[in-house]
N, C-alpha and C positions, 0 to 999 in steps of 0.2 A: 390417714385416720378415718378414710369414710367407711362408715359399717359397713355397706352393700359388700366393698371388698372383700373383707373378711368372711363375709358368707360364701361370697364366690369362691375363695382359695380354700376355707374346709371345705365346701363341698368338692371342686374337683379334685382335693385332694384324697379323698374318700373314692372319687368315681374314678382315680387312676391305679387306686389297687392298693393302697395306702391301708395298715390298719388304721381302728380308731382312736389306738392309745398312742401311735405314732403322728398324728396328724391332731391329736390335741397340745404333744409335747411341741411339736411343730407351732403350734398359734402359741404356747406359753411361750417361748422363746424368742418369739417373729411380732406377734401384734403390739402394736405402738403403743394402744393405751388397756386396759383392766376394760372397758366397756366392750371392743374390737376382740377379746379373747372371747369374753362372754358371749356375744354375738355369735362370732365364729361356731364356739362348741356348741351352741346349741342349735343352732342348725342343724349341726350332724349327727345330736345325740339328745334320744327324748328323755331316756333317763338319767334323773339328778345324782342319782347313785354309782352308776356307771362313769357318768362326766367327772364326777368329784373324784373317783376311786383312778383314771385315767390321768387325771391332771393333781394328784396330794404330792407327787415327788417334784415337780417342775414348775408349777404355778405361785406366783408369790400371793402372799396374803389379802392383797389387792385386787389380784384374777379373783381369786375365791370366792371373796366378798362379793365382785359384779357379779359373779358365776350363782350364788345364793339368790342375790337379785333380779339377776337375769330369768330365774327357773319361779319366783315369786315365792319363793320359802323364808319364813320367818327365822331369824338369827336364832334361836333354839333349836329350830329343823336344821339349819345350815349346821351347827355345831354337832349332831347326831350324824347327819349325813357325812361331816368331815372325819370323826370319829369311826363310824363302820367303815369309811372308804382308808381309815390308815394315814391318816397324815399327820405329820410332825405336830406336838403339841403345840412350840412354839409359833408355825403358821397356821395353826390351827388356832390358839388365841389370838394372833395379830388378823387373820380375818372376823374373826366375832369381833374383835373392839373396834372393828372397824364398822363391820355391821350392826352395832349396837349404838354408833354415832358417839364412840368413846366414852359413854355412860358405864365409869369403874362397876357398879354396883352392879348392876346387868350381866357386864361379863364374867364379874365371879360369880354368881347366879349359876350363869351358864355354862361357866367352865368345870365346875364342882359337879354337875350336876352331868353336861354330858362329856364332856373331857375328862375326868375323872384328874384335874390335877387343879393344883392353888393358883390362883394369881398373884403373885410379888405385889404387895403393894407395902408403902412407909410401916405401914403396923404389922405386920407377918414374914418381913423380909428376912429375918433373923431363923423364924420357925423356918420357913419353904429351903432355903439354903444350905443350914446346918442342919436341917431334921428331915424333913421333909425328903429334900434332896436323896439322902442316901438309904430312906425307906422309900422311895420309890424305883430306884436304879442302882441294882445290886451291882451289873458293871460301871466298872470305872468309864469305858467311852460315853455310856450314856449320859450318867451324871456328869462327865465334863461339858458335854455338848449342853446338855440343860444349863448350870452353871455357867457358860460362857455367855447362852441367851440371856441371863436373867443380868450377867454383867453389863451385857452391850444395851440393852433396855433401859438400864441405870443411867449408863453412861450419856445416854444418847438423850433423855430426859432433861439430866441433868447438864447437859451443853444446850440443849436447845430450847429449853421450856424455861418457865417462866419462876425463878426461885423464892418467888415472893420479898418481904423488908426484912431484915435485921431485927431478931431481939432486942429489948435495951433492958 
């Protein structure tokens, strides 16, 4: 996990002949931690655009986020930048909530604004699912795959978070 590594292997892997989108998918799939990715791509790559549009298919939401950090771009610019580079909505919002320090209000802010899609949350889960959903993904795979996210988000909340007391 020492950084220096990570710089060392993107760059010789760039000075061995390596392209750059190959030797980013390379650290998203190889670097131990989100910071060691970051580190990595940016050594080899000065643009945030290029870095983000190279790593939107393979990097999880956690690269991204260091990757936003790492380049000094505010969670607004990271959310534009993830959007023009094309990457999935859904790791596209799990890097802003993450980079937003999971402040919900934030990230619907930002997600409407430059993701151009809803956040789930208890008050609009109804809209985003049944309406939403299938005015925004005219194919059936799309809307499954969104649907699936917004299931597994639930699910994963609601097993591991915190469900507050009982009505009486």
């Amino acid at each position: 996990t020492r950084p220096h590594t990570w710089e060392l292997a993107a760059a010789t892997l760039l000075e061995a002949g390596l392209d750059l989108p190959i030797v980013i998918r390379h650290l998203a799939e190889h670097a131990p931690t989100s910071e060691t990715f970051a580190i990595g791509v940016t050594t080899v790559c000065d643009d945030p655009l290029a870095a983000f549009a190279c790593s939107a298919r393979h990097a999880s939401g956690d690269d991204l986020a260091a990757l936003g950090d790492a380049y000094g771009l505010a969670p607004d610019i990271t959310a534009q930048v993830l959007a023009d580079a094309g990457t999935h909505p859904t790791t596209a919002l799990e890097a802003i909530t993450i980079a937003c320090d999971g402040d919900i209000d934030a990230v619907t802010a930002i997600a409407e604004r430059h993701l151009n899609t809803p956040v789930p949350t208890a008050a609009n889960v109804v809209d985003v699912t049944l309406r939403d959903a299938y005015q925004r993904f005219a194919r059936t795979p799309e809307r499954a795959d969104f649907l699936g996210d917004v299931a597994r988000v639930a699910i994963d909340r609601a097993t591991t978070g915190s469900l507050g007391t009982p009505a009486v």
